[in-house]
C-alpha positions as CSV (number, residue, x, y, z in Angstrom):
1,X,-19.3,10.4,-4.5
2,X,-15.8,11.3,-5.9
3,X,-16.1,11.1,-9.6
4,X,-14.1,9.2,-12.2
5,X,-12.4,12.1,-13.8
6,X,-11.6,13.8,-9.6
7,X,-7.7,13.6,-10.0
8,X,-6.4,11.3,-7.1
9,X,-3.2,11.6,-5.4
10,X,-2.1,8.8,-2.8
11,X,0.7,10.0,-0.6
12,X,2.9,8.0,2.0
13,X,2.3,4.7,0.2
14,X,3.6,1.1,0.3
15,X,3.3,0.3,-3.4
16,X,3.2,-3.3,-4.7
17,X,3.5,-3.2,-8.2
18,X,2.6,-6.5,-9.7
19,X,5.8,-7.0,-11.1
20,X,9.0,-6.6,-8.7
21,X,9.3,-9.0,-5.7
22,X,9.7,-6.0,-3.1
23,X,7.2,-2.9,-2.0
24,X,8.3,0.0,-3.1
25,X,8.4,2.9,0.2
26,X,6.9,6.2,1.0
27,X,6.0,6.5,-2.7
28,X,3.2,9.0,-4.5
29,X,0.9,8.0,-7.1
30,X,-1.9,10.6,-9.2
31,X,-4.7,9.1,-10.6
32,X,-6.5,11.4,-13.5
33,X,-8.7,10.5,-16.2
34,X,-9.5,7.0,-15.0
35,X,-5.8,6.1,-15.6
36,X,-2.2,6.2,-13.5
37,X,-0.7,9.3,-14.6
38,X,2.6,9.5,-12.4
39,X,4.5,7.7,-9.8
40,X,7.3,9.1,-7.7
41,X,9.2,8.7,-4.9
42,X,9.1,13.0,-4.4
43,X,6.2,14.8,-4.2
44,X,3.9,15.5,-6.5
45,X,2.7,18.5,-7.9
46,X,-1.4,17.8,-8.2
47,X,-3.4,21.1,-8.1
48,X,-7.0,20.2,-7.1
49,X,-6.7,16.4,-6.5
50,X,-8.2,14.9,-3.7
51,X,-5.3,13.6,-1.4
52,X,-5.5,10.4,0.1
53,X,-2.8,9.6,3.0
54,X,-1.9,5.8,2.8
55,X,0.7,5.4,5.5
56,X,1.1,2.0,6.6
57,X,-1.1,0.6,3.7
58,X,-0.3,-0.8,0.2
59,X,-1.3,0.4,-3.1
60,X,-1.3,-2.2,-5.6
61,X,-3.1,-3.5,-8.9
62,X,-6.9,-4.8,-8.7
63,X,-6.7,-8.4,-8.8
64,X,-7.7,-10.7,-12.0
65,X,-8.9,-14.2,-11.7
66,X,-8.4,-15.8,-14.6
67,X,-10.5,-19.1,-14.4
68,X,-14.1,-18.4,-13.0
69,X,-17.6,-18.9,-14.2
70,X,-19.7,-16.6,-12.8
71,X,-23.0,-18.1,-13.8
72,X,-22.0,-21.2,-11.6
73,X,-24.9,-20.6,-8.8
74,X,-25.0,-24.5,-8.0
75,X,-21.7,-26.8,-7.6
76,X,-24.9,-29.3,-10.0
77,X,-23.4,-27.7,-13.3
78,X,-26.3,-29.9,-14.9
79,X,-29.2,-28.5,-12.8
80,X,-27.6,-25.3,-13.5
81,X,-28.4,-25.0,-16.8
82,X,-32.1,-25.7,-15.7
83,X,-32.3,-22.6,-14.5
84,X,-34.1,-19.7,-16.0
85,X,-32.1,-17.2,-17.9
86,X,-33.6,-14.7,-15.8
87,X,-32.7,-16.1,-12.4
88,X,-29.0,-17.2,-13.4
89,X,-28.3,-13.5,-14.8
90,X,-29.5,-11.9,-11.1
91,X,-27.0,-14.7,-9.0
92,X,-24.4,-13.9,-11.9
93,X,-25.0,-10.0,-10.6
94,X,-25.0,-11.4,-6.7
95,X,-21.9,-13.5,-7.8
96,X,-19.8,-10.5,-9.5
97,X,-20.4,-8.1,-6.6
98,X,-18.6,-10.4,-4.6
99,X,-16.1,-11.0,-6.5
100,X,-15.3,-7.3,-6.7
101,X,-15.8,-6.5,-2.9
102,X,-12.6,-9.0,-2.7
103,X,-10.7,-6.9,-4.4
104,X,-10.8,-8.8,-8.0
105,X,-11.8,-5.8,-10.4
106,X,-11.1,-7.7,-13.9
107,X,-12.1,-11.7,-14.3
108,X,-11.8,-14.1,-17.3
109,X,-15.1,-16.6,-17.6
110,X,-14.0,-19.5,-19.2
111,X,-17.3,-21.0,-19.6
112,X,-20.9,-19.8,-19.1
113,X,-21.4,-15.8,-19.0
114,X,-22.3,-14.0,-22.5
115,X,-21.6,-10.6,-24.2
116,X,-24.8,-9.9,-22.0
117,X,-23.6,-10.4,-18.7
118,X,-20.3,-8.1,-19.8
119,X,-22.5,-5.4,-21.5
120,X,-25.0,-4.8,-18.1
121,X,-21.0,-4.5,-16.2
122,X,-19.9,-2.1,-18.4
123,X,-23.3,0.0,-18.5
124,X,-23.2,0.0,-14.7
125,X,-26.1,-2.4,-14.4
126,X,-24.5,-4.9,-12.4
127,X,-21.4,-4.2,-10.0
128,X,-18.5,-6.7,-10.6
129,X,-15.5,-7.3,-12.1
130,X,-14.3,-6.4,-15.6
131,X,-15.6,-9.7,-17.7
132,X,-13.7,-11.2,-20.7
133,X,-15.8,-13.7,-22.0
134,X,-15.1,-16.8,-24.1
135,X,-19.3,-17.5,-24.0
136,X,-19.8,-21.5,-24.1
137,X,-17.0,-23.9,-23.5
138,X,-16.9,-26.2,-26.5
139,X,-16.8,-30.3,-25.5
140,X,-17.7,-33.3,-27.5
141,X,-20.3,-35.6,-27.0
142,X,-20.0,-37.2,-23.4
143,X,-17.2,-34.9,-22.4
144,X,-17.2,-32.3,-20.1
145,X,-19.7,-30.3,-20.0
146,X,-22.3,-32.7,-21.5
147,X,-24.5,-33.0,-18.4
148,X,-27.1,-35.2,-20.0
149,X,-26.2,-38.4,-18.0
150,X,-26.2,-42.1,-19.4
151,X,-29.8,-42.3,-19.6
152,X,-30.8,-38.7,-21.1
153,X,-31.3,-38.4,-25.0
154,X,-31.8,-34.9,-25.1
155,X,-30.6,-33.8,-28.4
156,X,-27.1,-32.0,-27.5
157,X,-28.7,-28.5,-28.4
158,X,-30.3,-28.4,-25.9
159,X,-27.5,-26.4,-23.4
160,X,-26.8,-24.3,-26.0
161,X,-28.8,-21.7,-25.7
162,X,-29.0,-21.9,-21.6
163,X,-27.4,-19.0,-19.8
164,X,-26.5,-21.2,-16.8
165,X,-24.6,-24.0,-19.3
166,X,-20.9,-23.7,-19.1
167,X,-20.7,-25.4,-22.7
168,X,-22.0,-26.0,-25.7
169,X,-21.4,-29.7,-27.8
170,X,-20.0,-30.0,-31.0
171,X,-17.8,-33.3,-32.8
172,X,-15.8,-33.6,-36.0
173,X,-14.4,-30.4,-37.6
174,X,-16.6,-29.0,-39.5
175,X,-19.2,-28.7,-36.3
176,X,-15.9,-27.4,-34.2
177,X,-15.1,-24.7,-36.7
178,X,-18.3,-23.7,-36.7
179,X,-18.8,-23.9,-33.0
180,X,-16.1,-21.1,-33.0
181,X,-16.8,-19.1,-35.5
182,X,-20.3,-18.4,-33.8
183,X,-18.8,-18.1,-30.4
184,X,-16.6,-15.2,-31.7
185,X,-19.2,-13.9,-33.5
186,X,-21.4,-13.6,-30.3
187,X,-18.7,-11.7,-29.1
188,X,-16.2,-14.4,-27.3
189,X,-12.6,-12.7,-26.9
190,X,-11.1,-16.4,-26.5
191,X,-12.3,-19.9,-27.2
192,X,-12.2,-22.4,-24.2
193,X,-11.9,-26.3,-25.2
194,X,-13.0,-29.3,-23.2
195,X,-10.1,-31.3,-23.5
196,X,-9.8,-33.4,-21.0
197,X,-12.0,-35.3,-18.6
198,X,-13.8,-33.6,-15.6
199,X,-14.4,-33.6,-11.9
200,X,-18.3,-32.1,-12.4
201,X,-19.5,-33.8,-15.5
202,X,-21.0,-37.3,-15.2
203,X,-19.8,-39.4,-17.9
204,X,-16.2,-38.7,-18.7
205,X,-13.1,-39.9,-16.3
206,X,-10.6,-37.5,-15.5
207,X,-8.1,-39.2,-17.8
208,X,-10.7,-39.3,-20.9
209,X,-9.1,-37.4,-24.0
210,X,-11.8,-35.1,-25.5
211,X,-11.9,-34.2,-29.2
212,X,-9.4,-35.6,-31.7
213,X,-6.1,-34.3,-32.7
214,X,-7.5,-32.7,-35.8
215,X,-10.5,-31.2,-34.1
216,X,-8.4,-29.2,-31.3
217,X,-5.9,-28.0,-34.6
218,X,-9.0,-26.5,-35.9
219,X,-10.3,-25.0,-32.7
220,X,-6.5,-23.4,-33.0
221,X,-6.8,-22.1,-36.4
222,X,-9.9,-20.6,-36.7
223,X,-9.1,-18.7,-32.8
224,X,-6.0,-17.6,-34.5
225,X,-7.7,-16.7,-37.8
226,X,-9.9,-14.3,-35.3
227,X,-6.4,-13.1,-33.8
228,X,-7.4,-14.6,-30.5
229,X,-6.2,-18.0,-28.5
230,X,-7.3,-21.3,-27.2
231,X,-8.1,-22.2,-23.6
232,X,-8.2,-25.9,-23.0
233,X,-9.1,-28.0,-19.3
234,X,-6.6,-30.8,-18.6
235,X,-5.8,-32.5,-16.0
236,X,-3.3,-35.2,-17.8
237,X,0.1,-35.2,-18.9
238,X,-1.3,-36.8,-22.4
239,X,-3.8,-34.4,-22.3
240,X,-1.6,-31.3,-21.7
241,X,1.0,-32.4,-24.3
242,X,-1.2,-33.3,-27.1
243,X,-3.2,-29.6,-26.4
244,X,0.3,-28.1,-26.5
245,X,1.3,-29.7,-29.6
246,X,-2.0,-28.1,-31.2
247,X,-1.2,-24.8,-30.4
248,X,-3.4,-24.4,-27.1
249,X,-1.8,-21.8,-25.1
250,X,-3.7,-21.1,-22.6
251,X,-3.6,-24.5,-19.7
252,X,-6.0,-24.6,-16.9
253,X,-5.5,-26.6,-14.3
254,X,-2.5,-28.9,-15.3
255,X,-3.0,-31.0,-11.7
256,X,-1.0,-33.8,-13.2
257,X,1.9,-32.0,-15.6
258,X,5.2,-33.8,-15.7
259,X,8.4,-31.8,-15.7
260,X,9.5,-32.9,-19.4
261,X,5.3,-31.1,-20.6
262,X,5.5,-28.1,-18.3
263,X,9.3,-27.7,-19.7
264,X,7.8,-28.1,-23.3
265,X,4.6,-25.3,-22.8
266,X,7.1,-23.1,-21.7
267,X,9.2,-23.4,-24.8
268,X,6.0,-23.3,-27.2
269,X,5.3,-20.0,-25.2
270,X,2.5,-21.5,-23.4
271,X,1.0,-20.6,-20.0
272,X,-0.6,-22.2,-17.2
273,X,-3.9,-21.1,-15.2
274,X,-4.2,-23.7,-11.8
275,X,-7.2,-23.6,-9.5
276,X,-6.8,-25.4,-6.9
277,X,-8.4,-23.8,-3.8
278,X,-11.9,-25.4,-6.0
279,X,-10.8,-29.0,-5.8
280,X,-10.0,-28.2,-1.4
281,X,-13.8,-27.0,-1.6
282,X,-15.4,-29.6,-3.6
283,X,-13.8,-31.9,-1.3
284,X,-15.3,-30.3,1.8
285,X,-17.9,-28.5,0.8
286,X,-19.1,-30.2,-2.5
287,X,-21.6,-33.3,-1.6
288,X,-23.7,-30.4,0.7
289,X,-24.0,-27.7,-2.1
290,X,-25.2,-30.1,-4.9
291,X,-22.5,-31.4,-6.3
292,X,-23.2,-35.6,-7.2
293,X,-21.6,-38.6,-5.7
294,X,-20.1,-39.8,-9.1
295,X,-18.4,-36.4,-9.4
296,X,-17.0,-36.5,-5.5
297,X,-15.2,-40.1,-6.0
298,X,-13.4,-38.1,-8.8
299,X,-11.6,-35.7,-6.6
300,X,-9.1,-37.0,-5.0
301,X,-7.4,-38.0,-8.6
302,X,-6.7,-34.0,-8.7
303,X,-6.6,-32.7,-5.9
304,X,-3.4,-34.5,-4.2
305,X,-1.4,-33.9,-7.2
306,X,-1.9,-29.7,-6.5
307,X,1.0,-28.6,-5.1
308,X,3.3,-30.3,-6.8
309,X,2.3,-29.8,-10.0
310,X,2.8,-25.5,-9.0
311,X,6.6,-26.7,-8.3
312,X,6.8,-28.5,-11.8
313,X,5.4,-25.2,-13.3
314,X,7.7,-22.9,-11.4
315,X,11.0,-24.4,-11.7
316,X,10.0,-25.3,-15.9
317,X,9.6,-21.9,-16.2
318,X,6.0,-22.0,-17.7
319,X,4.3,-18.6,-16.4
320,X,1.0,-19.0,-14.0
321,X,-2.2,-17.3,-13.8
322,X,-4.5,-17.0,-11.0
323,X,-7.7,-18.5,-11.0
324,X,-10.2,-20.3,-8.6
325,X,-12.6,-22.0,-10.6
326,X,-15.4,-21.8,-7.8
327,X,-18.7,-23.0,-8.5
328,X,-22.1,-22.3,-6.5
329,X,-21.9,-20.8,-2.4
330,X,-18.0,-22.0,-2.8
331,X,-17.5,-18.8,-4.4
332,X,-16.5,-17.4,-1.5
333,X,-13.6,-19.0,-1.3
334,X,-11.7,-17.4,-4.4
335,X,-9.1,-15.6,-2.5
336,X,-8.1,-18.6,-0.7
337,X,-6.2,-19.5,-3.8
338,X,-3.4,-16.7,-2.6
339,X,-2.7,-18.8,0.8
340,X,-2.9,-22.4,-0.7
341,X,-0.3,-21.0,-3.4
342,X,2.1,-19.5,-0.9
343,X,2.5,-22.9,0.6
344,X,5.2,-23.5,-2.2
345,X,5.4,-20.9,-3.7
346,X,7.0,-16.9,-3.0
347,X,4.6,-14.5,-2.4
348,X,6.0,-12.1,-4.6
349,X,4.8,-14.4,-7.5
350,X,1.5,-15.6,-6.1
351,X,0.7,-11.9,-6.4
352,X,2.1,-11.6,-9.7
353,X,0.2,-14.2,-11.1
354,X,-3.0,-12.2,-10.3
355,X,-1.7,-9.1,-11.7
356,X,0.9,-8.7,-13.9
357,X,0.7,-12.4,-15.2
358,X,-2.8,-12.6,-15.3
359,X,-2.9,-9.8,-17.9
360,X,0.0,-11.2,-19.8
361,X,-2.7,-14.0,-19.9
362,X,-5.3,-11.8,-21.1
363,X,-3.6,-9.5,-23.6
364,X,-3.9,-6.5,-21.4
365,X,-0.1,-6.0,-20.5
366,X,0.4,-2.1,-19.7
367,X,-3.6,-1.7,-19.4
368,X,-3.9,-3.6,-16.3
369,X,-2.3,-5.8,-13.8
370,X,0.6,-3.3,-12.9
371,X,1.1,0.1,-11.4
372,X,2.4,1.4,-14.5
373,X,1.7,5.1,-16.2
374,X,-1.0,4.8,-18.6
375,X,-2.4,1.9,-17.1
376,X,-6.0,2.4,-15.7
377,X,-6.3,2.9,-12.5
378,X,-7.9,-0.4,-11.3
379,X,-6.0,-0.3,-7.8
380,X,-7.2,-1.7,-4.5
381,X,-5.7,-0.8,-0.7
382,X,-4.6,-3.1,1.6
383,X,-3.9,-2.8,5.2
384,X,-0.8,-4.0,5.6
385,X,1.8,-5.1,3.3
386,X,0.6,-8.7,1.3
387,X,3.8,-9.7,0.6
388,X,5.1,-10.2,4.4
389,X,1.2,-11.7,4.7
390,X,-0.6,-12.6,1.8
391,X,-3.6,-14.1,3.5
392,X,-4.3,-10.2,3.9
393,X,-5.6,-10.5,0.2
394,X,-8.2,-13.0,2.0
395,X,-11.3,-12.4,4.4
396,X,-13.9,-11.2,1.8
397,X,-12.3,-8.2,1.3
398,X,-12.0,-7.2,4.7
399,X,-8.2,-5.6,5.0
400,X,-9.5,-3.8,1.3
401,X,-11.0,-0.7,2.3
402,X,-10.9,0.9,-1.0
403,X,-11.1,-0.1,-4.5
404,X,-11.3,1.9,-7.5
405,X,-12.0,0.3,-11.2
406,X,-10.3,2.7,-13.6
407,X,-10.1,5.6,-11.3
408,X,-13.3,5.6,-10.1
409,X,-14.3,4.4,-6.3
410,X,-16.3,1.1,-6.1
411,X,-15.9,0.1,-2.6
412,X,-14.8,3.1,0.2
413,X,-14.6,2.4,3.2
414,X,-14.1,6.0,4.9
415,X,-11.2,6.9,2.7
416,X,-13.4,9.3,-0.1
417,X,-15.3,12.1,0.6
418,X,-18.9,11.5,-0.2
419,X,-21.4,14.2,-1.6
């Protein structure tokens, strides 16, 4: 197969960038090193590259999910973490390669997958997206993420060390300092806080605040101290503006933001990660997949508040990220999130919020998420143009024929030559 370091030149292309709201025409791009080396509207002088003609097809950025949790092989989050190590790290795998075969080629975990799961990616051991990794959620006791139930009195340690637990417990702040500090030093780039109730967790209403004032501060500090951020679940407008006030600045979900809070995370230089294709899914496709009756009576609380809440955002100014939020077979679904977005919102910056955004989100600005020089050369190819027809970006990857993660093919349908 074409190797990473083969200079690739893409002629006759339709490029979406990630950034502007229009293709650019009939433009060139040379891949060498793993990286985007040049774009031009002229030709370009590549001696040696392999030449790939893209007329009528779009070159754009690999996509990035921001919110999934790729050890989520059952919508029972609490059965989940039941599971083996063994057999949760092989659906992770089975997980990821999908994932990637849509066309996502960098995700965030916010909850679950360890320096473990993102080492066996890098070393070629599993195929999937690029993994940034915050390890185990941190949630107080009875918040989300404690799956223990009203009658189990298993000490709270006992997720901890399970591969297929999204979180981990801690209270007060000396336990939530410490919850982070060992998070970072198992080798989380973020930290992800419970602060809010949840749809999949037993015990906690959606409205329920999680952790005091004083503990999320902490969380906050000691991220900061290991020049990194805070990721925080809310669904509330309390919720959202007391995590903002703490220095949070990463918001997933936000179903039921006010103008007057998304105005205010915009001004604290917050953003906003939404997922709601997940709550469309758990609504359908929940009660047959695993998920439990007390969680289903819960949906409906989020759900109908979706789109408007991506208006709110939009017109406050507070960026979005992508994300999906998927759990179990409902993983297929991710790319779903593109269609339900462009209900209300331009397509233009559905895309951006799963490129250039989305790396804004994750620190990676001018490494990924654009079609930029010096940017690796995470690309996908679309037949078609998405922005006249976004739900191109959707069918399990079936108008991508060709995907490359930092220059090098992962997925070529036809368009490579193979040894």
């Amino acid at each position: 197969m074409t190797t990473q370091h083969t200079p690739l030149l893409f002629i006759n292309a339709t490029l979406v960038d990630g950034i502007s709201d229009t293709a650019l025409k009939n433009h060139q791009l040379l891949v060498e090193e793993g990286k985007i080396s040049k774009i031009s509207a002229t030709p370009v002088d590549a001696p040696g590259a392999t030449v790939v003609d893209l007329k009528g097809k779009t070159l754009m950025p690999g996509l990035i999910d921001c919110h999934v949790h790729v050890i989520a092989s059952s919508a029972n989050l609490g059965q989940n973490a039941l599971l083996p190590d063994s057999l949760i790290a092989a659906r992770a795998g089975k997980i990821m390669q999908g994932m990637l075969n849509r066309g996502f080629t960098t995700v965030r975990d916010v909850g679950g997958a360890d320096y473990g799961l993102k080492q066996a990616q890098e070393e070629g051991l599993l195929n999937g997206p690029h993994l940034m990794i915050c390890g185990k959620a941190l949630s107080q006791t009875g918040g989300h993420t404690d799956y223990r139930g009203r009658y189990d009195s298993r000490n709270a340690d006992f997720y901890a060390s399970k591969l297929g637990a999204l979180g981990r417990i801690c209270n007060g702040v000396d336990e939530v300092r410490r919850a982070v500090r060992e998070e970072i030093k198992a080798g989380a780039e973020f930290i992800k806080v419970m602060a809010n109730g949840g749809v999949s967790s037993p015990s906690d209403p959606i409205d329920f605040l999680s952790f005091s004032v004083s503990e999320l501060e902490a969380i906050v500090e000691e991220a900061s101290n290991a020049q990194t951020y805070v990721s925080a679940h809310l669904y509330t407008d309390e919720a959202i503006r007391r995590a903002v006030n703490a220095g949070v600045h990463s918001l997933e979900h936000c179903n039921l933001i006010t103008p007057e809070t998304a105005q205010l995370a915009a001004s604290k230089g917050a953003m906003a990660c939404p997922t709601l294709v997940t709550y469309e899914m758990l609504k359908n496709e929940g009660e047959q997949y695993g998920l439990q009756p007390d969680s289903i009576a819960k949906i409906d609380d989020v759900r109908l508040s979706g789109l408007d809440s991506l208006k709110i955002m939009f017109e406050a100014g507070l960026p979005m990220a992508y994300g999906s939020d998927l759990l179990g077979d409902m993983h297929v679904h991710q790319s779903e999130e593109f269609v339900i977005r462009n209900r209300v919102l331009p397509a233009a910056e559905v895309i951006r919020s799963a490129t250039s955004i989305a790396a804004r989100l994750l620190r990676k600005e001018g490494e990924i998420g654009s079609l930029t020089p010096g940017a690796w050369a995470d690309l996908i190819v679309v037949n078609g143009n998405p922005l006249e027809d976004i739900s191109l970006l959707t069918g399990q990857g079936k108008h991508i024929p060709l995907i490359l993660q930092q220059g090098k093919p992962v997925k070529n349908a036809g368009f490579l030559p193979v040894d």
